[in-house]
Structures are given as C-alpha cells and as structure tokens.
C-alpha positions as CSV (number, residue, x, y, z in Angstrom):
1,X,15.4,22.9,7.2
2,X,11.7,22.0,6.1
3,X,10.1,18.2,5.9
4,X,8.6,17.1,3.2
5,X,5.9,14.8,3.0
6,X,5.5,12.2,0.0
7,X,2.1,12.4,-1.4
8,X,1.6,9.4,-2.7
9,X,2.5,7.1,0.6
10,X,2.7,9.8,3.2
11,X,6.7,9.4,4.1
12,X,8.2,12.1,5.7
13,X,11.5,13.6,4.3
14,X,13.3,14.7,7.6
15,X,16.6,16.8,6.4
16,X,18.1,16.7,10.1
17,X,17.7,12.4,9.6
18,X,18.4,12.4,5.5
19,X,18.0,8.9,3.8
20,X,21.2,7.1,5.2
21,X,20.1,3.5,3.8
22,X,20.1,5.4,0.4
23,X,23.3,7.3,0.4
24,X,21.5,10.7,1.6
25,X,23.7,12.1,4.8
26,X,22.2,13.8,7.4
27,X,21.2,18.0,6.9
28,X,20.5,17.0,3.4
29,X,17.9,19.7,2.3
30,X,15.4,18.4,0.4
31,X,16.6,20.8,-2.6
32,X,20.1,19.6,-2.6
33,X,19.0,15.8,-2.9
34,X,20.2,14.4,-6.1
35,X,17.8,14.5,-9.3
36,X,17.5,10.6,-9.3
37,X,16.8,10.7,-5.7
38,X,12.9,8.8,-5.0
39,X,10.8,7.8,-2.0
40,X,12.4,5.1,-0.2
41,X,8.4,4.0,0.4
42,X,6.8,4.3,-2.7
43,X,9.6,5.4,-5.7
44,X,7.8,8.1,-6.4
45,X,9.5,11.2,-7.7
46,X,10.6,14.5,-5.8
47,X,7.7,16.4,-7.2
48,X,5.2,14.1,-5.7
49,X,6.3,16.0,-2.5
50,X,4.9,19.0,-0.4
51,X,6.5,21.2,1.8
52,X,5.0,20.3,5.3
C-alpha cells in the first residue's frame, strides 16, 4: 500500500499506521478511507493529496 502526502501541510498518510486517533485502523488504503475522511493536520480534503 502507497503513502500519501497532504499537500497543503505536508502530512504523510501511512496505510500500514492508518489514522487510529480518528477511527482509521491500521492497512487502511488510502482509497478505502471514508468520503468525510480529512487531514488530521490541516482538514484538508482527500484530493489535496498525492501519491508519494
């Protein structure tokens, strides 16, 4: 599974990690996190992101 990085504040989407202080489990693809899903960082939105 890829990172992604936010462009906006530079944080790194790590799918083996997830987002566990926002509900996101660990070997959560970055394609299979829920639609109202946002930087932790910044709140920007998924397609703010790039493939890294």
């Amino acid at each position: 599974m890829e990172k992604y990085r936010c462009t906006v504040c530079g944080y790194i989407y790590d799918p083996k990690v997830g987002d566990p202080d926002h509900g996101i489990g660990a070997d959560t693809s970055f394609k299979d996190l829920p639609d109202d899903w946002v930087c932790p960082e910044c709140g920007a939105p998924q397609d703010q992101f790039e493939k890294i």
